[in-house]
C-alpha positions in Angstrom: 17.1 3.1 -10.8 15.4 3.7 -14.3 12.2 4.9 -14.7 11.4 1.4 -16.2 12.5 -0.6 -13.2 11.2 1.7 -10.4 10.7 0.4 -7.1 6.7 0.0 -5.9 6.0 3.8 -4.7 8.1 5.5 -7.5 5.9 8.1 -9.4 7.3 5.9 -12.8 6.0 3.1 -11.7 2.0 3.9 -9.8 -0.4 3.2 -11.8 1.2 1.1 -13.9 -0.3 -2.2 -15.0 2.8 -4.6 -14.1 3.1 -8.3 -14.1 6.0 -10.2 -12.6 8.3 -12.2 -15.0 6.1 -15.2 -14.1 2.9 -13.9 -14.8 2.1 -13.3 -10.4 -0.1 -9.9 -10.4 -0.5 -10.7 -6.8 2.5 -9.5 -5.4 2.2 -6.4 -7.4 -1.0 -5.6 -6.0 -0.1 -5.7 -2.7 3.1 -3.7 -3.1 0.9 -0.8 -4.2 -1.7 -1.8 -1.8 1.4 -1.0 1.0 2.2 2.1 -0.7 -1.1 3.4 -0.6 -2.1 2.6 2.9 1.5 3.8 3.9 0.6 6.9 2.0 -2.9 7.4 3.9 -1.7 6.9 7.4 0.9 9.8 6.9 -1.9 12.3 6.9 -3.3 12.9 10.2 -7.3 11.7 9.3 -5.0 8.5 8.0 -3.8 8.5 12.1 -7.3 8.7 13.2 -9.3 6.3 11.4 -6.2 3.7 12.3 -6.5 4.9 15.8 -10.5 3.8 15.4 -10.1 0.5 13.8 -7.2 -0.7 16.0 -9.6 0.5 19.1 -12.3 -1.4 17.8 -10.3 -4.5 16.7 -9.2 -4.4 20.7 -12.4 -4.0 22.1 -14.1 -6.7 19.6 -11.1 -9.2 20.5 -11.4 -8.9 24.8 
C-alpha cells in the first residue's frame, strides 16, 4: 500500500488527523485506539497491568 492509504498501525498513517469518506471520525479513533493498546500489551508492564485489571474485573464480577 501507499503511504497515503496506509492501514491503521502504519508509521504513514499514526498521528494522522483522518476522517472517513463520510465524515465518521469514530471508527478512526478506535482503530488507533486498537493499535495503541495492542502496542502496550506487547511490553511486559503492558502484560502486568492487564493481568491486574482482568483480576480485578473477576473478583469485582463474583
Amino acid at each position: 500500500m501507499s503511504p497515503r492509504t496506509g492501514r491503521p498501525g502504519d508509521p504513514a498513517h499514526v498521528g494522522r488527523a483522518a476522517v472517513a469518506p463520510d465524515g465518521e471520525v469514530l471508527p478512526e479513533l478506535v482503530a488507533t485506539g486498537v493499535v495503541a493498546a495492542d502496542a502496550l500489551l506487547a511490553t511486559v508492564a503492558g502484560q502486568q497491568q492487564a493481568r491486574r485489571v482482568a483480576a480485578r474485573l473477576t473478583a469485582n464480577a463474583v
